[in-house]
PDB file of N, CA, C and O in Angstrom:
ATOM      1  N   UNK A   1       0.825  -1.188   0.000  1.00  0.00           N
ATOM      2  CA  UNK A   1       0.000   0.000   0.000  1.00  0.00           C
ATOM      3  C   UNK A   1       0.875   1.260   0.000  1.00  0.00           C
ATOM      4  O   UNK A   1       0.488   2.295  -0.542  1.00  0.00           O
ATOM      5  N   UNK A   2       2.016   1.157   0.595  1.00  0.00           N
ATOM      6  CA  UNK A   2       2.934   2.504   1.003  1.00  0.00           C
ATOM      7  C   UNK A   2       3.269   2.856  -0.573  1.00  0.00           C
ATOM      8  O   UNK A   2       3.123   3.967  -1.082  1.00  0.00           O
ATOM      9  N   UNK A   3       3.637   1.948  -1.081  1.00  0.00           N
ATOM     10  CA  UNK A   3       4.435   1.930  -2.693  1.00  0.00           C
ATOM     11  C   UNK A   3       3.175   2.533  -3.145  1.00  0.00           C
ATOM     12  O   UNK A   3       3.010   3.735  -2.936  1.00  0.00           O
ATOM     13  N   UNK A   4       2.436   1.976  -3.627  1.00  0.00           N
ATOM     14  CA  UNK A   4       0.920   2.436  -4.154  1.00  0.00           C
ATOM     15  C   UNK A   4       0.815   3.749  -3.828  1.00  0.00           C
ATOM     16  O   UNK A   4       0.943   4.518  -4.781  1.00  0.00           O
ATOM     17  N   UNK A   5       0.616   4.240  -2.746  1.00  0.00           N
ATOM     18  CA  UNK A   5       0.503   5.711  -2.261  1.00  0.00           C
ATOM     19  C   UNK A   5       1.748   6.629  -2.555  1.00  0.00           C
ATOM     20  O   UNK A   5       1.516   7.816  -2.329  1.00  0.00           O
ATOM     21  N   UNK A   6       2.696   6.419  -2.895  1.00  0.00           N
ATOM     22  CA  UNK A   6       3.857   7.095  -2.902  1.00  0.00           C
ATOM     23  C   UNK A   6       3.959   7.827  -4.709  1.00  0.00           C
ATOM     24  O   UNK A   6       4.356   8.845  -5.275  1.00  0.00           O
ATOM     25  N   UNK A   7       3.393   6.684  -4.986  1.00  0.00           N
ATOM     26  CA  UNK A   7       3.258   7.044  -6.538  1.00  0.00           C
ATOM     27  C   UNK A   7       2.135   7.704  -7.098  1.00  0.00           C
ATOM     28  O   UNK A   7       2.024   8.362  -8.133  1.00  0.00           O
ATOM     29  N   UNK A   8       1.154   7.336  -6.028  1.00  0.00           N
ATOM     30  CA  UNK A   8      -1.039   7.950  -6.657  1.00  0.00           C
ATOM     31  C   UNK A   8      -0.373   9.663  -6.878  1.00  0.00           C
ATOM     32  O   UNK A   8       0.588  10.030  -6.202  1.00  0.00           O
ATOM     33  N   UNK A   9      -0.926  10.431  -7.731  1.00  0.00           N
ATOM     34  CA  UNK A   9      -1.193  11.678  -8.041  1.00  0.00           C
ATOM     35  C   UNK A   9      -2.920  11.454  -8.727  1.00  0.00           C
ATOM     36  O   UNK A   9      -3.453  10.620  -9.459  1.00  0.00           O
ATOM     37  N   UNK A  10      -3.387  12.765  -7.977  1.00  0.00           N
ATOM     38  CA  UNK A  10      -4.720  13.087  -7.816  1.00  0.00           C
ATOM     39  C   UNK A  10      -4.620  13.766  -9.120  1.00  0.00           C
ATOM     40  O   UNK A  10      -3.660  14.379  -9.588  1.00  0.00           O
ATOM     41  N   UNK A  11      -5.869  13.530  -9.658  1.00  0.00           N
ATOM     42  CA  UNK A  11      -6.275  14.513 -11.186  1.00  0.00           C
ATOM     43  C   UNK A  11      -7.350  15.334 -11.464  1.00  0.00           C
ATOM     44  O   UNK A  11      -7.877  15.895 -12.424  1.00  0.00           O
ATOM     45  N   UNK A  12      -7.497  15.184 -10.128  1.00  0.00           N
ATOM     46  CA  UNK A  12      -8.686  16.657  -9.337  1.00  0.00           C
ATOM     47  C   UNK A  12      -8.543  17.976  -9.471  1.00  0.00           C
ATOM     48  O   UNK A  12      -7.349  18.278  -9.487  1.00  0.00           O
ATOM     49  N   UNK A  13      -9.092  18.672  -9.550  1.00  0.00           N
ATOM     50  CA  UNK A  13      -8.927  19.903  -8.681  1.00  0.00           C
ATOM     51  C   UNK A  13      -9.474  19.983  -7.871  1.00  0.00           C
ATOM     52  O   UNK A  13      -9.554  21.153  -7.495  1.00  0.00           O
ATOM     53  N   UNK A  14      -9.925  19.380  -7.351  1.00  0.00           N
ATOM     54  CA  UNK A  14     -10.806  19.687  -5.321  1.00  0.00           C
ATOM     55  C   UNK A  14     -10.380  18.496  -4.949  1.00  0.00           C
ATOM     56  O   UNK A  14     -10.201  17.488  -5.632  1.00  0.00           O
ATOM     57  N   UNK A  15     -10.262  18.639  -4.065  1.00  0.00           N
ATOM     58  CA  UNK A  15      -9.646  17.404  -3.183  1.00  0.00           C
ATOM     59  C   UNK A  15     -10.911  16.281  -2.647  1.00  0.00           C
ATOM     60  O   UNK A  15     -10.800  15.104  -2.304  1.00  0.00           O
ATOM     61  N   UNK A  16     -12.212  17.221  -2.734  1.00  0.00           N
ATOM     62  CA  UNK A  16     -13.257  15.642  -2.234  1.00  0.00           C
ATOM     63  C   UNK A  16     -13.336  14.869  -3.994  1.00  0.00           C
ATOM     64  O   UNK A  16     -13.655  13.685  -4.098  1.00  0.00           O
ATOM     65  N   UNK A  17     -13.095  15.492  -4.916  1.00  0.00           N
ATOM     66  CA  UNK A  17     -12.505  14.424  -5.733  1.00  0.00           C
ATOM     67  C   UNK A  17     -11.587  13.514  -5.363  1.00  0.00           C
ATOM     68  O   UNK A  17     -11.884  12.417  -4.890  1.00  0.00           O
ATOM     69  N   UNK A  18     -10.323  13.954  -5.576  1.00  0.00           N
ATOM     70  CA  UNK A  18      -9.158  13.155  -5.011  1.00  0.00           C
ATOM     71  C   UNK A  18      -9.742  12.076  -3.771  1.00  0.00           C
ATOM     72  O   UNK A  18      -9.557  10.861  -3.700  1.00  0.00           O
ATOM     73  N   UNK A  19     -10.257  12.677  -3.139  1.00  0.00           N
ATOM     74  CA  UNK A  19     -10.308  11.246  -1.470  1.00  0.00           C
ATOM     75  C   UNK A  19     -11.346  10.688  -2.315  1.00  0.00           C
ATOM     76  O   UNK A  19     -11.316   9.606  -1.729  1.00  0.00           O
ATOM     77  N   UNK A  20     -12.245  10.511  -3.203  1.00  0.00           N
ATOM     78  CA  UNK A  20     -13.164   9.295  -3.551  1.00  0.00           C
ATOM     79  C   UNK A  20     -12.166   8.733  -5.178  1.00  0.00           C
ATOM     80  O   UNK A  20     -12.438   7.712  -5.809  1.00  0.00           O
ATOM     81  N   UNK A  21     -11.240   9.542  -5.472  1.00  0.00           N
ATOM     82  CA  UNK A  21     -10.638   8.670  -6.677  1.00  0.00           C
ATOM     83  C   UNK A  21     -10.118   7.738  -6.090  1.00  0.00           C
ATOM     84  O   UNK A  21     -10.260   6.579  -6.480  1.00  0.00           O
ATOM     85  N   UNK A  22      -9.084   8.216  -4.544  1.00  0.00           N
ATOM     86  CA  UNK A  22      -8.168   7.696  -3.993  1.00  0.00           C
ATOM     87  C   UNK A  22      -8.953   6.329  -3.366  1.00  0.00           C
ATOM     88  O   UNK A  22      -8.552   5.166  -3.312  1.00  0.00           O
ATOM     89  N   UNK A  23     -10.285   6.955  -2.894  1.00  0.00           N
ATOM     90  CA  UNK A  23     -11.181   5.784  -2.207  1.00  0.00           C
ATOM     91  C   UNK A  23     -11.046   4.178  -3.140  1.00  0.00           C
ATOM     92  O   UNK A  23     -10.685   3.047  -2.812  1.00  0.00           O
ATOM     93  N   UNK A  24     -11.685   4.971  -4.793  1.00  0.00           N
ATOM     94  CA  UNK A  24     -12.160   4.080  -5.777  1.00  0.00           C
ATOM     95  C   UNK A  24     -10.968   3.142  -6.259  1.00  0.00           C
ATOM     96  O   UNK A  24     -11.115   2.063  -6.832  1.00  0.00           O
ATOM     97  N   UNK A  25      -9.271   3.994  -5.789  1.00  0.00           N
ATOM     98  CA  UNK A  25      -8.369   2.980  -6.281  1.00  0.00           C
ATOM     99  C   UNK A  25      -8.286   2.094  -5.553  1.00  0.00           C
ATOM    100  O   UNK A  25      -8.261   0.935  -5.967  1.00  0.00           O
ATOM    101  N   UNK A  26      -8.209   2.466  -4.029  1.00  0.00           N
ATOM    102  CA  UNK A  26      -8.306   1.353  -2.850  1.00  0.00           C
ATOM    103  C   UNK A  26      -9.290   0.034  -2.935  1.00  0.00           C
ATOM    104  O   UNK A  26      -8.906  -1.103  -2.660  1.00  0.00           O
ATOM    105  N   UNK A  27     -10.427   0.325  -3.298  1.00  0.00           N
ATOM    106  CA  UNK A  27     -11.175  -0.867  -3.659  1.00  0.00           C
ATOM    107  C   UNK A  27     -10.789  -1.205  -4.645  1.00  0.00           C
ATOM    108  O   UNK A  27     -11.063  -2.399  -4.519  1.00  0.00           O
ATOM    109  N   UNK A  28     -10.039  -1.081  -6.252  1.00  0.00           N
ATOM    110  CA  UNK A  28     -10.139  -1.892  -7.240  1.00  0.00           C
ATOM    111  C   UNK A  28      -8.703  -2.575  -6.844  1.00  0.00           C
ATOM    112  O   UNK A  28      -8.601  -3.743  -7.218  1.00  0.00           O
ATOM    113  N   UNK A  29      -7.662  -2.069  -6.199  1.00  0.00           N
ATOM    114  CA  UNK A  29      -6.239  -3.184  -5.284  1.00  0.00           C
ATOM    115  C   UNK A  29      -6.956  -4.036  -4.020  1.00  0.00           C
ATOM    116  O   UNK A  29      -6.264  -4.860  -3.423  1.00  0.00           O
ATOM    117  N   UNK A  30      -8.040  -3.869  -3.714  1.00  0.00           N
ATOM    118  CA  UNK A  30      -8.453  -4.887  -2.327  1.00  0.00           C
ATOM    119  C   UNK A  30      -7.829  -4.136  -1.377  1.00  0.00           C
ATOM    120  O   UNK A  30      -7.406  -5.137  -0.798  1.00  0.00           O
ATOM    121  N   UNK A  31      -7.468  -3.377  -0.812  1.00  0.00           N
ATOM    122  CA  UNK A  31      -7.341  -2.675   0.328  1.00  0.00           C
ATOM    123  C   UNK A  31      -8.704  -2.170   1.120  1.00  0.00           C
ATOM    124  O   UNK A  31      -8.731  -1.881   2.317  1.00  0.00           O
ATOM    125  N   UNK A  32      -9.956  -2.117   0.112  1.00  0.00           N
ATOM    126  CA  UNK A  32     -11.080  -1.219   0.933  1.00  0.00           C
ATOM    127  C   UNK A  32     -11.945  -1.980   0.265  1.00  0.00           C
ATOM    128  O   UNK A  32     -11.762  -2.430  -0.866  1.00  0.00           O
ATOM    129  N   UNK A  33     -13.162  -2.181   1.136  1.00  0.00           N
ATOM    130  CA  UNK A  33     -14.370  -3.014   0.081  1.00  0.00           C
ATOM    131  C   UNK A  33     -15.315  -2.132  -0.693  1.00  0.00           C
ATOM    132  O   UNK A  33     -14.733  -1.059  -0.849  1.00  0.00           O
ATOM    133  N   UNK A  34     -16.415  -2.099  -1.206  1.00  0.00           N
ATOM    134  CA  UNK A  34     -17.051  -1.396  -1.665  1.00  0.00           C
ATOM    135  C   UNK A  34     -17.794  -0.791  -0.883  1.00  0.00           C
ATOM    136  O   UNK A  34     -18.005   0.395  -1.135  1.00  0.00           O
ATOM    137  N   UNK A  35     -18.493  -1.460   0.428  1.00  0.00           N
ATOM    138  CA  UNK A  35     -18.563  -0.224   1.951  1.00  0.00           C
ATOM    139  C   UNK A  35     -18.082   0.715   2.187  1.00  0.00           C
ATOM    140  O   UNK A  35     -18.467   1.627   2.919  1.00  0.00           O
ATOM    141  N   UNK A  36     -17.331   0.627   1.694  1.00  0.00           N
ATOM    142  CA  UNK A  36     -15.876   1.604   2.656  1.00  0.00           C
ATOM    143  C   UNK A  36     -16.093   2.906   1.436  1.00  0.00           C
ATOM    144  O   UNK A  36     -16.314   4.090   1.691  1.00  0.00           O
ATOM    145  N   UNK A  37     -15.996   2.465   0.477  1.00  0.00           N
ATOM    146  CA  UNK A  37     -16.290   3.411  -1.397  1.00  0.00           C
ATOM    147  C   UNK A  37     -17.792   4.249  -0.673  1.00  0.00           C
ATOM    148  O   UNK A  37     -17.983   5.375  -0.214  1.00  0.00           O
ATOM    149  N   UNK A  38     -18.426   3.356  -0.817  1.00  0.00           N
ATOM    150  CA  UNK A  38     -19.781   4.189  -0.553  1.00  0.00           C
ATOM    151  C   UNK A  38     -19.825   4.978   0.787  1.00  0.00           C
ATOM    152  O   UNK A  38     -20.641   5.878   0.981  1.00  0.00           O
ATOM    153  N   UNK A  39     -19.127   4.683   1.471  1.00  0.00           N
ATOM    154  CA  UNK A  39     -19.225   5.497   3.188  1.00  0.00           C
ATOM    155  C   UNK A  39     -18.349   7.107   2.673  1.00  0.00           C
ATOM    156  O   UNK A  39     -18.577   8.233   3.115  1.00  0.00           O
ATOM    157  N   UNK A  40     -17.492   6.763   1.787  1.00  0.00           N
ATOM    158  CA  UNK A  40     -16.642   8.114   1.959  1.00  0.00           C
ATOM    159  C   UNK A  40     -17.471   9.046   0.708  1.00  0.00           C
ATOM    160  O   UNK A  40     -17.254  10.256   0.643  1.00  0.00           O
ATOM    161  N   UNK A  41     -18.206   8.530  -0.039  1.00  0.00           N
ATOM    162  CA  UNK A  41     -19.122   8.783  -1.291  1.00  0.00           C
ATOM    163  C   UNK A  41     -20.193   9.648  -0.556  1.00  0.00           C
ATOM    164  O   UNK A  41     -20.476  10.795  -0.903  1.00  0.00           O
ATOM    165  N   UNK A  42     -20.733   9.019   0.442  1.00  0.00           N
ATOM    166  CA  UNK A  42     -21.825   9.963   1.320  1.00  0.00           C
ATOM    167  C   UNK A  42     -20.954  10.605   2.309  1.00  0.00           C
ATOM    168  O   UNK A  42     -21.551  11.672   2.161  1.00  0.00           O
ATOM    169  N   UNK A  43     -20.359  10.798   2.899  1.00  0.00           N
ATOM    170  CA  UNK A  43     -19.163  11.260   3.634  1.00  0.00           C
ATOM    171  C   UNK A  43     -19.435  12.912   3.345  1.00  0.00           C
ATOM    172  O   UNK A  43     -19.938  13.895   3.889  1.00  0.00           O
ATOM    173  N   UNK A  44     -18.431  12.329   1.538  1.00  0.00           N
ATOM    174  CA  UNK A  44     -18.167  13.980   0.462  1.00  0.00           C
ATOM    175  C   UNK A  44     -20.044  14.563   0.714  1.00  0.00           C
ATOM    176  O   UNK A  44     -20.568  15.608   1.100  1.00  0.00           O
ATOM    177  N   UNK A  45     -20.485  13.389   0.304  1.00  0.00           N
ATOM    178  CA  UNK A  45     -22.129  14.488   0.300  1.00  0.00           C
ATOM    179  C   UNK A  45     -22.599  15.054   0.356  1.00  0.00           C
ATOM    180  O   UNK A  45     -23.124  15.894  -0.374  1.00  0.00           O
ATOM    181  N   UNK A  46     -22.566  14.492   2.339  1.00  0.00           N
ATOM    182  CA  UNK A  46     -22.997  15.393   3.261  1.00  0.00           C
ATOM    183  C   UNK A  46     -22.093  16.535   4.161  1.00  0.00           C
ATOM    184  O   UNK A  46     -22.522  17.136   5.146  1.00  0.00           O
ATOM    185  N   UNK A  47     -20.677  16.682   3.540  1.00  0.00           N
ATOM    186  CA  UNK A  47     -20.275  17.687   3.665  1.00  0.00           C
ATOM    187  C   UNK A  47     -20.623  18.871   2.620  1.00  0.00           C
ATOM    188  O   UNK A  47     -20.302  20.030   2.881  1.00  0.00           O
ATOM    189  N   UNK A  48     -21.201  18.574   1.591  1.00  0.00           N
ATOM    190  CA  UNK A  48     -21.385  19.470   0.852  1.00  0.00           C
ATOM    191  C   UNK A  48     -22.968  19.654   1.019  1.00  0.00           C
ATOM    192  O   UNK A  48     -23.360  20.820   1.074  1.00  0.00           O
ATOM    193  N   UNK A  49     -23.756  18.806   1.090  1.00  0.00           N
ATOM    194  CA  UNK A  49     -25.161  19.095   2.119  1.00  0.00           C
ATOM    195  C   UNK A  49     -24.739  20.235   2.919  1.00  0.00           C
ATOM    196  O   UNK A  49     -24.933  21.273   2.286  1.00  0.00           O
ATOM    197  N   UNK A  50     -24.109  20.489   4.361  1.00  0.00           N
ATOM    198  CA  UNK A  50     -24.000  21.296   4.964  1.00  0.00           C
ATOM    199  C   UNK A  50     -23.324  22.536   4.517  1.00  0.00           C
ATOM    200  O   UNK A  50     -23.365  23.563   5.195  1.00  0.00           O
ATOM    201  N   UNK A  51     -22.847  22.473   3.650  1.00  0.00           N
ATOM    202  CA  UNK A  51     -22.220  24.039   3.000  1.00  0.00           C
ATOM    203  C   UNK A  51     -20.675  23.667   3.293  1.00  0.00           C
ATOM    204  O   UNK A  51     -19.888  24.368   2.656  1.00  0.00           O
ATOM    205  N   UNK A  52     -20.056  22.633   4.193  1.00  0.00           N
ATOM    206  CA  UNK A  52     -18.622  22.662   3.505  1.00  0.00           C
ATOM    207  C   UNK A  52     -18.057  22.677   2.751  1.00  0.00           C
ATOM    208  O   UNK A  52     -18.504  22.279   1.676  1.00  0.00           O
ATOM    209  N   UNK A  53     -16.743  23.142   2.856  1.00  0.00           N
ATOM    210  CA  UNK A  53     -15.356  23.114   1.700  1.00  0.00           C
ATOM    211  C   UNK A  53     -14.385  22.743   2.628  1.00  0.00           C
ATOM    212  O   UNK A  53     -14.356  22.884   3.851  1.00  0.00           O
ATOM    213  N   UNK A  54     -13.516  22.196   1.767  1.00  0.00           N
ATOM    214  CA  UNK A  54     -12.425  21.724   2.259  1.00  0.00           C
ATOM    215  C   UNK A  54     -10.878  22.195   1.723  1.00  0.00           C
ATOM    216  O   UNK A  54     -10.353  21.495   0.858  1.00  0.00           O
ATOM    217  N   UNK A  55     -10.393  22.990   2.070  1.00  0.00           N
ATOM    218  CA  UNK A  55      -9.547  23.753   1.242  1.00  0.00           C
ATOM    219  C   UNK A  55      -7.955  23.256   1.786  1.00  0.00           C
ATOM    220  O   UNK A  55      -7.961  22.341   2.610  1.00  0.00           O
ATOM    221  N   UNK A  56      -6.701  23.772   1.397  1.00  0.00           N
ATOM    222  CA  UNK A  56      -6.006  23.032   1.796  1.00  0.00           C
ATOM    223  C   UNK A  56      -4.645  24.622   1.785  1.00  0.00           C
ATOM    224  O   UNK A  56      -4.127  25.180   0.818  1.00  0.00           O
ATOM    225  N   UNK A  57      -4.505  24.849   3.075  1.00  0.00           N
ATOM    226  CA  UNK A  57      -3.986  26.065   3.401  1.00  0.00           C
ATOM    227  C   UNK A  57      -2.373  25.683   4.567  1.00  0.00           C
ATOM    228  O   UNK A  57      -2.292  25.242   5.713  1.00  0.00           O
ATOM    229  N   UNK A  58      -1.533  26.032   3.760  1.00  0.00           N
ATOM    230  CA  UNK A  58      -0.177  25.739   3.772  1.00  0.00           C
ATOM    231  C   UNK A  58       0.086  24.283   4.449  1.00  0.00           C
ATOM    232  O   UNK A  58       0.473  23.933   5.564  1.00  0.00           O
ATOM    233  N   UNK A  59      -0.356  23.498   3.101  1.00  0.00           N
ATOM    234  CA  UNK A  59      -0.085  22.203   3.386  1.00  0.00           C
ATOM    235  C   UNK A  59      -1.027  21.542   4.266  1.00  0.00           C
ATOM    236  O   UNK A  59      -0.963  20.316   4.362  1.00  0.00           O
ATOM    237  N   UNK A  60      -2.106  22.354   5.084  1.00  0.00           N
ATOM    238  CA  UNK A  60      -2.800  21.097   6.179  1.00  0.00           C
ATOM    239  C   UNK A  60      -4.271  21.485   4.960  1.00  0.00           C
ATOM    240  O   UNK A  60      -4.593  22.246   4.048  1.00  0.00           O
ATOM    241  N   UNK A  61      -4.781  20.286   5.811  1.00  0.00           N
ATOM    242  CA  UNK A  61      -6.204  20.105   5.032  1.00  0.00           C
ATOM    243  C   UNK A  61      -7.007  21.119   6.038  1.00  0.00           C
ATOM    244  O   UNK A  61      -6.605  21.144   7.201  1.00  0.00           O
ATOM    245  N   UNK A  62      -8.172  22.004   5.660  1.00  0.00           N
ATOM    246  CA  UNK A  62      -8.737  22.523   6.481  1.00  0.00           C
ATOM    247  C   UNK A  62     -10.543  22.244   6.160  1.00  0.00           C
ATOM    248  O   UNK A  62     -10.901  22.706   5.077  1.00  0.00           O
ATOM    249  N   UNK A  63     -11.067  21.918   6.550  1.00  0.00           N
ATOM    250  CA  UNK A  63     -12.516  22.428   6.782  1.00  0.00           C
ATOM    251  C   UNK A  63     -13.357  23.613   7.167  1.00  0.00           C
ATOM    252  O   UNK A  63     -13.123  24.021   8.305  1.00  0.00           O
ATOM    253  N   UNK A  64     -14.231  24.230   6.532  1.00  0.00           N
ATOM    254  CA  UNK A  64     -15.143  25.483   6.735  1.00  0.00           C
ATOM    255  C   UNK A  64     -16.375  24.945   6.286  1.00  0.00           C
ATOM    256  O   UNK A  64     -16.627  24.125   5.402  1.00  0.00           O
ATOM    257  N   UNK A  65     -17.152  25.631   7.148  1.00  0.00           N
ATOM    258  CA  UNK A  65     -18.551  25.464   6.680  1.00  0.00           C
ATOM    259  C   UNK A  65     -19.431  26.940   6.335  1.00  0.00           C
ATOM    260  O   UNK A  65     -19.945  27.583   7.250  1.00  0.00           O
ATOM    261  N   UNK A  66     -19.504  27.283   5.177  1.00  0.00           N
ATOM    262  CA  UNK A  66     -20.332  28.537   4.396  1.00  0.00           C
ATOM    263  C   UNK A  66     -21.728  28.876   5.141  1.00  0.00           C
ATOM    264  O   UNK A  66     -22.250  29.978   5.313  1.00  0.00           O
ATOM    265  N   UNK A  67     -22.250  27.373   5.597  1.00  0.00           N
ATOM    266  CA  UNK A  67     -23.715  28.067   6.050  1.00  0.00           C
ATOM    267  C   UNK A  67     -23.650  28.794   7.252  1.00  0.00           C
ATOM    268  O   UNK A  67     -23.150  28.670   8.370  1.00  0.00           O
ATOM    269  N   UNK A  68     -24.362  29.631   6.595  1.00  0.00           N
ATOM    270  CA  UNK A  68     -24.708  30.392   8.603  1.00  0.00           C
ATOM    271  C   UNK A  68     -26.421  30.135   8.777  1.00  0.00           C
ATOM    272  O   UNK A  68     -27.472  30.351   8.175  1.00  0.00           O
ATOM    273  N   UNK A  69     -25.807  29.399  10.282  1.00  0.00           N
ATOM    274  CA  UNK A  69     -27.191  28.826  11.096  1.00  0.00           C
ATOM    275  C   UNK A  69     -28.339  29.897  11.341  1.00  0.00           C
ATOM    276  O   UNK A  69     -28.117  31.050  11.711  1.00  0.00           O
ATOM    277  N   UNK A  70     -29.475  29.415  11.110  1.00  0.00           N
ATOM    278  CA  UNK A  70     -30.285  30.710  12.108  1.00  0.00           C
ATOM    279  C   UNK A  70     -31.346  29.723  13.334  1.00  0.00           C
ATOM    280  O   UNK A  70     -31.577  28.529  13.525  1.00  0.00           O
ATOM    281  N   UNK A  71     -31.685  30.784  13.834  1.00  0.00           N
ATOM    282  CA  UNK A  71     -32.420  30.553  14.834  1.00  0.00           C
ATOM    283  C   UNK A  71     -31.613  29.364  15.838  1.00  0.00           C
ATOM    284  O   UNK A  71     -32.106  28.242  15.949  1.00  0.00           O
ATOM    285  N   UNK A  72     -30.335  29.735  16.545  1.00  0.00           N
ATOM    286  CA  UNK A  72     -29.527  28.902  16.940  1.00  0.00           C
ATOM    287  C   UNK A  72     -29.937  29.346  18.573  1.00  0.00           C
ATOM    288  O   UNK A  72     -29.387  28.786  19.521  1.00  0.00           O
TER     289      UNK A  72
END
C-alpha cells in the first residue's frame, strides 16, 4: 500500500474528488471493500449538504462550513 501511495497523483482539482478517486483505487487493489467506497461517497455528500469546503492552506487540510445557522 505505502508503494501504491507514494506514486497515486490526484487529477482533481478539489480534493473531495481526489479522497473518492483515492477511495475508488483502494477498492479496485483490495485494500477497501465497496462499503468503505460508498461510506466516503456519502461522507463527500454530506459535507457538501452542509455548505462545507475543504480547502487546503499551507499544506494542512482545512474544513469550513459557508452556512450560517439561524435561529440557533
Amino acid at each position: 500500500m505505502l508503494e501504491f501511495l507514494d506514486g497515486w497523483e490526484c487529477e482533481h482539482d478539489e480534493i473531495a474528488g481526489c479522497v473518492v478517486s483515492l477511495a475508488e483505487e483502494f477498492r479496485e487493489r483490495n485494500f477497501w471493500g465497496s462499503a468503505d467506497v460508498e461510506a466516503i461517497i456519502q461522507w463527500i455528500s454530506d459535507l457538501k449538504k452542509i455548505g462545507a469546503v475543504v480547502i487546503v492552506d499551507d499544506g494542512k487540510v482545512v474544513a469550513k462550513t459557508q452556512r450560517i445557522r439561524r435561529h440557533c
